[in-house]
N, C-alpha and C positions, 0 to 999 in steps of 0.2 A: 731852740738851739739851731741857729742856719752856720750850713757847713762853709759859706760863700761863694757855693759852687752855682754858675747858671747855665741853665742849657739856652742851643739858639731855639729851638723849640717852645718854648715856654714864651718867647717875645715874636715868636710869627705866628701873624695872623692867615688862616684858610680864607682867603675871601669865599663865601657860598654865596657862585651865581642864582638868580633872581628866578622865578616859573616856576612850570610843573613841570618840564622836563630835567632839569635839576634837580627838582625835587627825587624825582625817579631815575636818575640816572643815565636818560639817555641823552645819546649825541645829537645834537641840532644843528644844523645850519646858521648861517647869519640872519634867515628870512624865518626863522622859529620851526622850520619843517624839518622835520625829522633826517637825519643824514641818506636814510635808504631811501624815503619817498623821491628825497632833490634828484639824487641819483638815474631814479627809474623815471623821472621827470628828464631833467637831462638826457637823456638816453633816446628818448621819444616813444618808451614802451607805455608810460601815461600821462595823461593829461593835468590830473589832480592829485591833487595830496591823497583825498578819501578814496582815488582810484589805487593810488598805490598802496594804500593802508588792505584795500580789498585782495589785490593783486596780491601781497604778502600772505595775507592770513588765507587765500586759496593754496598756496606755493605749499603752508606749512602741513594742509588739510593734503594734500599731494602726495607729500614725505612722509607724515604717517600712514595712509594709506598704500603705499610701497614697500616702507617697514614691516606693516604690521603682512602683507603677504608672504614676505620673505622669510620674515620667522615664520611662519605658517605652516609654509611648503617645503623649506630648506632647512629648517631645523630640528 
């Protein structure tokens, strides 16, 4: 029994970009590097992609080591 109702939904298609960072969600570039690498690339704080992927995951080891004193001491 069809009610003859259509949604626009049902006839649009999601195109799903291609790679693994589509796959996972993240933002890329035109050149496949990661939005924050190009950036800190651009900037001239690094040289490489894996310089910045390094640069980041130091950044994040940083902020929970500043977190985690803070509640430490102040809370």
């Amino acid at each position: 029994m069809s009610s003859g109702v259509e949604f626009d939904e049902d006839k649009f298609s999601f195109g799903a970009p291609s790679g693994q960072a589509a796959r996972y969600g993240r933002a890329t570039s035109s050149a496949g590097v990661p939005k924050m690498s190009a950036w800190l690339m651009k900037k001239g704080i690094v040289k490489s992609p894996m310089a910045a992927q390094i640069f980041l995951i130091g950044l994040i080891l940083f902020n929970v080591i500043i977190t985690y004193v803070a509640i430490k001491y102040f809370l």
